[in-house]
N, C-alpha and C positions, 0 to 999 in steps of 0.2 A: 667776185667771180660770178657770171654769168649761169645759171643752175639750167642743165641741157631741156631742150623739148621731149614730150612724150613720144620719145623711140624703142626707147628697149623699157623692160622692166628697171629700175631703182630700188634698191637695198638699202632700206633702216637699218639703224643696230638693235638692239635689245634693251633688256632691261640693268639699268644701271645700280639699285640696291640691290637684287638678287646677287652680285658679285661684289659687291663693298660686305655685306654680310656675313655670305657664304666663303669668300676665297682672301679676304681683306684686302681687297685692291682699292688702290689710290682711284679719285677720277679721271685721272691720267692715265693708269695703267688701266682701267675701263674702257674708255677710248680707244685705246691703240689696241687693246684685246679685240677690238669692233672691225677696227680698221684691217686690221692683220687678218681676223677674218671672212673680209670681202663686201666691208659694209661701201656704199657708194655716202652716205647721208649716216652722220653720225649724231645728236641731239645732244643738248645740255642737258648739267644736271641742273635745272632749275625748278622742275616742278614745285607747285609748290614754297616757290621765293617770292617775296614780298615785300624787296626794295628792288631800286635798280641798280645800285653796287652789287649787289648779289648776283644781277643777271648779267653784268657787263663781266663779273670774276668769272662766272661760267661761260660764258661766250671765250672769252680770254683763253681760258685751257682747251678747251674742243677747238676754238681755232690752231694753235701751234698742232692741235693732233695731224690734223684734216690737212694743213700747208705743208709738215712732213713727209707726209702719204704723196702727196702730189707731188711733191720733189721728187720722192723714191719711184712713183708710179703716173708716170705723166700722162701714160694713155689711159689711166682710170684716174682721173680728179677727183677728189673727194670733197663733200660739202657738209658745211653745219647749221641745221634746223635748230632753233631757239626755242625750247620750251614755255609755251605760255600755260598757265591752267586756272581754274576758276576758282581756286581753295583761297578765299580771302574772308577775314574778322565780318562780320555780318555787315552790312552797307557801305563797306567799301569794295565791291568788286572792281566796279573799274576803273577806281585808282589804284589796284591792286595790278590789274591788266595793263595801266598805261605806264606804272612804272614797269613793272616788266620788260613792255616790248623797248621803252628807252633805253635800261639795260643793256640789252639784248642787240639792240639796233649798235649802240656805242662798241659793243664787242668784239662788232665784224659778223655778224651770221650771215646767211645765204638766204636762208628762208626762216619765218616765224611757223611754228608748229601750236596748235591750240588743240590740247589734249585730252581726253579723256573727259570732252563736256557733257555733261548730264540733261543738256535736254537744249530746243528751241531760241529759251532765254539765254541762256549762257552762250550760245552761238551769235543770239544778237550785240549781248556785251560788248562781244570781241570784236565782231563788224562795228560796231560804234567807236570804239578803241582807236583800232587800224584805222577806221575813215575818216579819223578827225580832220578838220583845215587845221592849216596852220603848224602842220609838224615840222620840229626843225631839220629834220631827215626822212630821206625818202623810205618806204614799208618795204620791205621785200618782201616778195611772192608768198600768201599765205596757207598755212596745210591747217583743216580743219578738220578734227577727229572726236568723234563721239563713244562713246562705251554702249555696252549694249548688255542687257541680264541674259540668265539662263534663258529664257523666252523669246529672245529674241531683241526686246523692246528697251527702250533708251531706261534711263532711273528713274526719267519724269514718268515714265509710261507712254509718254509719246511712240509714235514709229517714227523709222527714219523716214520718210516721205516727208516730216515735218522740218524737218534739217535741210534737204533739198530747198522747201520752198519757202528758207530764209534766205537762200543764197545767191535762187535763180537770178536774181538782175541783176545782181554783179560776181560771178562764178569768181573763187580762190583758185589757186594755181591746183589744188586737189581737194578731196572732201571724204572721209572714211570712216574706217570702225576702227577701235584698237581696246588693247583689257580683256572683259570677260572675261568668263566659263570656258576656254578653247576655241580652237576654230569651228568646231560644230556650231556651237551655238552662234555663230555670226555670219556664217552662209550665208540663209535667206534676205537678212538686210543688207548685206553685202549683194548681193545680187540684184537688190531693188535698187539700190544707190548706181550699181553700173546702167541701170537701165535710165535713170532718171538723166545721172549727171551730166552737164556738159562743159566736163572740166575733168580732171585725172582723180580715177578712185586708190586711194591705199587703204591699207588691210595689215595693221601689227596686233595680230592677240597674243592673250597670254598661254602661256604652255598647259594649259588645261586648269584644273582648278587645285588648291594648296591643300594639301594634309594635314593634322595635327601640328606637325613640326616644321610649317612652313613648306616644306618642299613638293614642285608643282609634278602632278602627276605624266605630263605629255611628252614622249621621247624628240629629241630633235630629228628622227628620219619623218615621225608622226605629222609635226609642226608643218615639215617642209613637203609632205606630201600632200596636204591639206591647200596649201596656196599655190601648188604647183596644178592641182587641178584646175583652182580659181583663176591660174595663169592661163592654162591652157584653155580655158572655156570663154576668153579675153573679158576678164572679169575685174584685172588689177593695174595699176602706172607702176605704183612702189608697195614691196611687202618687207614687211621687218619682223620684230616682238615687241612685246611688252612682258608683264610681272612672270618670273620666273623663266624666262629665254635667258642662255647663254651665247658664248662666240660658238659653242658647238651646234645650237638651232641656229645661227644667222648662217654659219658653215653651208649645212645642209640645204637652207633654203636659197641661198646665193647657186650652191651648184643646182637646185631643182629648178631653178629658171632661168637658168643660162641659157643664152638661145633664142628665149621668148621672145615674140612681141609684145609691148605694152600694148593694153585697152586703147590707147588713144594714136597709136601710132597712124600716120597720113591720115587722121582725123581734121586735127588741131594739136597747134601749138600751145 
């Protein structure tokens, strides 16, 4: 399936442990909590995985979600982003990463997702990854997402400006923030990266930050009024969640940018 150009806004889902822990739902039933909620881009559960069986079983289930949804809702298609991340045994990253996106590739996904990287290197990884000659399958379109601390600033310490000008000469189909402290805290790099990028920004944080007992402090009206501003001020392509977002933040934030234009609409495709 062909993954549309930047026109409207795109909806990620959420976070997918927050609800295997919290509610004991299947990854199945994660998925379709997403989907039922208005998500356009639903993700595996692979973060985190470290074979490519592992990512081809997660491709596997988020696909039958997403070919559901588009049977049921043909004038919203739904598509699935492949979780790629940088959590591998100490030197092997990116054997770590290349089985992944083989994985992942084998699955069916729509798009590769590289999440939650902590700086520069780890961006490069993955461009090295995906670039390689001689893959036995074509890469699809790739979303490249960084974390960002309370301050602002990548884990490395880096700024994001450093992440841009790993990318500029061969832009990915998007490039963002996702994780943290809330949406506050990823504003301003978020705003730097629309300025920079010439490619689609997203924007999935987490529901503010966790309490004693796990549970993240930011309501879903909170979440969705936070990116809807970042909508309005044409700042976003796709916003979803991350750690501790439910289908009731993707709810909210789906109806708070109904309407929108994407960042990049009659820009570029």
């Amino acid at each position: 399936m062909t993954v549309p150009p930047h026109t409207r806004i795109l909806v990620l889902d959420g976070a997918t442990f927050t609800l295997q822990a919290q509610r004991g739902l299947s990854t199945a039933q994660v998925h379709d909590a997403y989907l039922r909620a208005g998500a356009d881009i639903i993700s595996t559960d692979t973060f985190g995985a470290l074979t490519a069986a592992a990512g081809t079983a997660g491709a596997r289930t988020a696909r039958e979600a997403a070919d559901a949804w588009t049977r049921s809702t043909p004038d919203q298609p739904r598509f699935v982003a492949g979780v790629m991340s940088a959590v591998a045994p100490p030197g092997q990253l990116r054997e770590v990463l290349a089985a992944q996106m083989d994985g992942l590739i084998a699955g069916g996904v729509d798009l590769l997702l590289a999440e939650t990287l902590a700086g520069s290197d780890e961006v490069r990884a993955v461009l090295d990854v995906t670039g390689a000659a001689g893959l036995a399958a074509p890469v699809p379109p790739l979303m490249i997402s960084v974390a960002v601390t309370g301050a602002g600033l990548l884990p490395s310490g880096e700024r994001v400006e450093a992440i841009w000008a790993a990318l500029a000469a061969a832009p990915p189909f998007s490039v963002g923030i996702n994780c943290g402290c809330g949406a506050a805290a990823g504003r301003q790099p978020l705003e730097t990266l629309a300025r920079l990028a010439a490619c689609g920004v997203s924007w999935h944080p987490s529901a503010g930050s966790p309490d004693a007992f796990g549970d993240f402090d930011e309501s879903p009206d909170e979440t969705a009024a936070c990116l809807r501003i970042a909508a309005e001020n044409g700042l976003v392509d796709i916003v979803g969640g991350c750690c501790g977002t439910t289908p009731e933040h993707i709810a909210a934030i789906a109806a708070a940018v109904r309407g929108l234009p994407a960042r990049m609409a009659g820009f570029r495709e």
